[in-house]
N, C-alpha and C positions, 0 to 999 in steps of 0.2 A: 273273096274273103276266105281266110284259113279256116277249115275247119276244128273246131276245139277236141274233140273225139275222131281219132283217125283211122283207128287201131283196128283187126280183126274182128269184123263182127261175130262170129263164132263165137272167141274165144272172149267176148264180150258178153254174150249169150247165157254160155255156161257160166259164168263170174256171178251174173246177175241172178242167176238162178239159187247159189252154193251161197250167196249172201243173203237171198229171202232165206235160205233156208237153217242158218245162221242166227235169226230171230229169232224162227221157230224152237230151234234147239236151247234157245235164251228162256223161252216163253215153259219148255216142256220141263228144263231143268228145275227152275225156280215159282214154279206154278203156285205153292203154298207157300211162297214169302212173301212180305209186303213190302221190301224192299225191290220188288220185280222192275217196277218203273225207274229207280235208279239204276240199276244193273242193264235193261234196254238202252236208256240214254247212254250210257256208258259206253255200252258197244256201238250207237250209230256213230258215236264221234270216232273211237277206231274205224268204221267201218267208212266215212265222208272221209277222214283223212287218208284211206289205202285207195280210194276213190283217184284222189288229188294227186299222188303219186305217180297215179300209174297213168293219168295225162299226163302229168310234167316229164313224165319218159318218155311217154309218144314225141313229145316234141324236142329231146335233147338225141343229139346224133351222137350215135354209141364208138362214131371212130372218129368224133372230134375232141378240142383240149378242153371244154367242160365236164365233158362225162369222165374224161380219165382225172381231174382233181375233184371231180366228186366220189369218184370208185375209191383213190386215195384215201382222202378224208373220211369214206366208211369205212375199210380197211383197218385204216388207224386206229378209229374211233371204237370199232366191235372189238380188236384185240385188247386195246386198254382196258375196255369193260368187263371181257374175259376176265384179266387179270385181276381188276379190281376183285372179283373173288372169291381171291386169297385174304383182303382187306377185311375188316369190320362191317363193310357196308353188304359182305355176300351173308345171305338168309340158306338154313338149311341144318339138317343132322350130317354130323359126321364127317363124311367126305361130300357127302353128296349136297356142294354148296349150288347149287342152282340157279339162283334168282337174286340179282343185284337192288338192293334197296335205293334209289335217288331221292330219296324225300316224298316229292310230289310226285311220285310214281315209282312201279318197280318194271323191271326187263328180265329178259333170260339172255343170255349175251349170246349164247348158242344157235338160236333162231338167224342170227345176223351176221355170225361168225361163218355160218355153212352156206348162206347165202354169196358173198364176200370172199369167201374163201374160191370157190368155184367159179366167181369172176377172176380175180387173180390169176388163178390157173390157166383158164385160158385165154389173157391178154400176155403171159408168158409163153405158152407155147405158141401163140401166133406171132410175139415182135422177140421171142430170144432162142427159135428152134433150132438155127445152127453153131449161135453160142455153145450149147447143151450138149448137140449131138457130138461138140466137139471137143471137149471138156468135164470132164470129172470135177473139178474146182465148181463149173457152174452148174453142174447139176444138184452137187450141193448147196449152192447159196442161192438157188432159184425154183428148188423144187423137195429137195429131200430134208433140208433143215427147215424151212415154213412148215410144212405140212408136219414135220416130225411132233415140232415145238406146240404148236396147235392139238395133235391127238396124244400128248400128256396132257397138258391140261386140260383139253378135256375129257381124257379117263380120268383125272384126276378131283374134278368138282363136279362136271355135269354128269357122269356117270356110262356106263358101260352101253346102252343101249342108245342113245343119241351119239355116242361118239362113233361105235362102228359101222352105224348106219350112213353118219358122215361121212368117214373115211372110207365105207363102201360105194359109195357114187362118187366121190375123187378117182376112187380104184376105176372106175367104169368109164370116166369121162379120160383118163389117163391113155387108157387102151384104146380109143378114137382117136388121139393125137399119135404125130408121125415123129414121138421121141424114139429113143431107141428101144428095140427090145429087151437089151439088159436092163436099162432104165427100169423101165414097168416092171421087171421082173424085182426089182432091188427093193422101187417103192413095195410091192403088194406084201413081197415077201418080211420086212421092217412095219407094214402095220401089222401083219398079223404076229407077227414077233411081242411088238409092243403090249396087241391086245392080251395075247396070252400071259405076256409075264404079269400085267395088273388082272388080268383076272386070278393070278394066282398068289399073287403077293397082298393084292389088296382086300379089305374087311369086306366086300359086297358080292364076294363070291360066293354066300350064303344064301343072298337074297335072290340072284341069278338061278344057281343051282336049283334053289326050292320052285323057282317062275318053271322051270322046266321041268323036272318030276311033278308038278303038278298037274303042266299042259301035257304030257305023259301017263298020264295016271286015266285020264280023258273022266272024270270026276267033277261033275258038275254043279256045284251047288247055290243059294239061291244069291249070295253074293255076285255069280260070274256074269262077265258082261253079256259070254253067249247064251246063257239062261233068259236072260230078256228077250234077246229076241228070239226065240223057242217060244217063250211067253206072248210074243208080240201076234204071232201067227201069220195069216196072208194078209190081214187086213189093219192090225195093230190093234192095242187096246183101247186105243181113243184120248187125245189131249187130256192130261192133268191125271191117268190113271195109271200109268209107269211106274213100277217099284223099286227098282236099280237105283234110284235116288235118293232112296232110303237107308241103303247098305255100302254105297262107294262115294269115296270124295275124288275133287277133279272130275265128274262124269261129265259137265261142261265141255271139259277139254280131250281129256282123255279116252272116255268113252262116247262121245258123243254119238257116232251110230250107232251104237248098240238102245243108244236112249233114243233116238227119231225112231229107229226101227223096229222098237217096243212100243211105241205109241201110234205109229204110222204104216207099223207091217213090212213084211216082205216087198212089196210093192215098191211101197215106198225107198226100202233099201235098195229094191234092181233099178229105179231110178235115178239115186245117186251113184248108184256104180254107172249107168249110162252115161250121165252127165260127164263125167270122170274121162268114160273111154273118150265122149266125144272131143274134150278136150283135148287130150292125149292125139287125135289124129289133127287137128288144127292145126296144134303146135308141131307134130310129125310133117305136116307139107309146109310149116315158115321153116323147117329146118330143109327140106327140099327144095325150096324156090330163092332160097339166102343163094347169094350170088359171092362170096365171101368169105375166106376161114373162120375169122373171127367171130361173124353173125351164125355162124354153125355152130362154133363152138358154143357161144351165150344162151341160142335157144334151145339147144339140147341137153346145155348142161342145168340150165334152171329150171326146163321144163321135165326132165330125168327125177329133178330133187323132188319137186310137185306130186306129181306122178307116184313116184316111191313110198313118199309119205304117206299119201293116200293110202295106198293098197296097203300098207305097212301098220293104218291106224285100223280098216276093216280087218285085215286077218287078227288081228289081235281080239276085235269085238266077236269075231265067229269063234274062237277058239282055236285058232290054228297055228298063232303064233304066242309065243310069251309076253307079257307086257313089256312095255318097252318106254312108256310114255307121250307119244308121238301125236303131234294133234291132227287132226282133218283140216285141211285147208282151205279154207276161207269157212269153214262150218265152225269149228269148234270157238268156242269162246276166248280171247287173250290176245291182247295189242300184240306183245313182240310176234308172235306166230303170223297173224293179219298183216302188221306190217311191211316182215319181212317178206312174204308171198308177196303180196301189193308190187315190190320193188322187182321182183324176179318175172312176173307177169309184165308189169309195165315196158322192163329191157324186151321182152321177146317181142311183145307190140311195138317199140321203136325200131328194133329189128325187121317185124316185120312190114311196116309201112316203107322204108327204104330199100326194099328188098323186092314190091311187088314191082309188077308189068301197070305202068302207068302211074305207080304208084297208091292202087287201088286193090285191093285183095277181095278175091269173089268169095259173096255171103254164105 
C-alpha cells in the first residue's frame, strides 16, 4: 500500500514545529481580542490546506506532463493577478497596491509570483539552455523580457523591498545555471538598473530613505521591533504580556519574531533560528542527492527563497536590516505567504522522494 506521507522526515519535522509555532504567534498576537477564536480557525484552514498541498506534491512527478500544466496554469494564473493590480479590485495607498481583493477573500499576488517565477526559470534553463546560449533573440524572450516585465511591476505596486529581494534570489539562482556569462552579467546588471531608476523616479523613495537613516541612526524606540525583544530578555515576558502589539500593525506578519521572542525570550528566538538552520541543511542534502538538473534546480531554488526570507524577516526584527515587510515562513500569519511556501516545500519533497536511494530518505 502507497504511503500517503512520503516526503523527508526532517523537513517534515521542522514544518511541524514552525506551524505549532504559528498558533502560538496567532494566540500572542491577538491575546486581548475576542475575536481570537475566529482568527485561530481561520488560520487552521490555511494551515490543513498548505498541509494538503504539499502531499498532493509528494505524489505528482516534477518531470511529468501534470506538473508542467499545473506550473502553467500557476504561472498564468499569479501573473494575471499581479496585473489585476492595476484594476479596481488592487487595495492599497498610492503606488503601493499590494493586496488583490476577490470578494471572498483577498491575496498578495507577489507571494505566488516569486514562488512561480523561480519555477519557470529553472524548467527554462534546464529544457532551453542551448537555445539561449546560442541566441540573443532567445535570451530575450526566455529570460530577459519575463523577469524584466515581472520586476516593473512589481516595483511598480508591491513595492521596493519584496521586489529586490525577489529579483535578488532570481539573481542567485541565475548564477547556478550554465547560461552564459554575459547572460548573468546583462540580467544582474538591468535589475539593478531598473531598481535604481524607480527608486529614484518613484514617490517611496522617502519612505526607503527614512527605513535607513533611521536603521542608521541605531535609535531605538519603544515602537521598534528590536526593542521587544531587548524587552523580552532570556526568558521572555510570558504569554499575553508583549507590548509591540500595542504600537505596530501587521506584527502578526511582519514582525512576528520580534513578538514570539518578546514573549518567549531569546531562547525561544535561538530555537526558531535552529529550526531554520536545520531546515536549511535537509534541504541542502535533497539538493546533493537529486540525481538531475532540474530536481537541483527546484530544490535550491525554492529552498534559497525559504531560507532568505527567513533570515530576511529576523534581521529586520533585531534591528539590522530595514523593513521590508517579509513574513516568516510558515510562522507568521496570512494564507497567500502559507500557501505559497506549502507549494515550494511540497516540490522539494517530491523532488526529494524521487531522488532518494530506495526511494527512501534517511530520518
Amino acid at each position: 500500500m502507497t504511503k500517503i506521507i512520503r516526503g523527508d522526515k526532517g523537513i517534515y519535522a521542522a514544518l511541524i514545529i514552525l506551524l505549532l509555532l504559528s498558533f502560538i504567534n496567532v494566540l500572542t498576537t491577538y491575546s486581548d481580542t475576542n475575536g481570537v477564536g475566529k482568527l485561530m480557525f481561520e488560520h487552521a484552514v490555511y494551515v490543513v490546506l498548505g498541509l494538503l498541498i504539499i502531499i498532493c506534491f509528494e505524489h505528482i512527478d516534477y518531470k511529468g506532463k501534470l506538473f508542467r500544466l499545473l506550473m502553467i496554469g500557476a504561472c498564468a494564473i499569479s501573473v494575471l493577478f499581479l496585473g489585476l493590480l492595476y484594476s479596481d479590485l488592487g487595495i492599497g495607498a498610492a503606488r503601493a497596491v499590494r493586496t488583490l481583493n476577490l470578494g471572498f477573500t483577498s491575496i498578495q499576488p507577489v507571494e505566488f509570483v516569486k514562488v512561480f517565477l523561480l519555477i519557470y526559470i529553472c524548467f527554462v534553463c534546464n529544457e532551453k539552455l542551448e537555445l539561449i546560449n546560442s541566441s540573443w533573440k532567445d535570451f530575450l524572450i526566455y529570460l530577459l523580457i519575463p523577469i524584466g516585465a515581472i520586476g516593473v511591476v512589481g516595483l511598480e505596486r508591491q513595492g521596493l523591498s519584496s521586489t529586490v529581494i525577489m529579483l535578488g534570489i532570481v539573481f542567485l539562482v541565475m548564477i547556478t545555471t550554465q547560461i552564459k556569462k554575459e547572460y548573468k552579467l546583462i540580467l544582474i546588471a538591468a535589475g539593478v538598473l531598473l531598481v535604481l531608476v524607480f527608486f529614484f523616479i518613484g514617490d517611496r523613495n522617502i519612505t526607503w530613505l527614512g527605513r535607513i537613516d533611521k536603521l542608521f541612526k541605531f535609535e531605538l524606540s519603544v515602537k521598534d521591533p528590536a526593542n521587544a525583544i531587548g524587552r523580552g530578555g532570556l526568558f521572555g515576558t510570558f504569554y499575553g504580556d508583549g507590548k509591540l502589539k500595542e504600537f505596530l500593525a501587521n506584527i502578526d506578519s511582519d514582525f512576528a519574531f520580534s513578538a514570539l521572542v518578546e514573549e518567549g525570550g531569546i531562547l525561544l528566538g535561538t530555537f526558531i533560528i535552529l529550526v531554520y538552520a536545520a531546515l536549511l541543511l535537509r534541504i541542502a542534502k535533497i539538493v546533493l542527492s537529486t540525481n538531475d538538473i532540474l530536481g537541483k534546480y527546484l530544490v535550491f531554488s525554492l529552498g534559497l527563497l525559504i531560507i532568505i526570507q527567513a533570515m530576511v524577516h529576523a534581521l529586520v526584527c533585531i534591528g539590522i536590516a530595514p523593513e521590508t515587510g517579509q513574513q516568516l515562513p510558515f510562522i507568521s500569519k496570512g494564507g497567500s505567504s502559507l500557501i505559497s511556501m506549502s507549494v515550494a516545500i511540497g516540490i522539494i519533497q517530491g523532488v526529494a522522494i524521487r531522488n532518494s536511494s530506495n526511494n527512501k530518505l534517511a530520518s
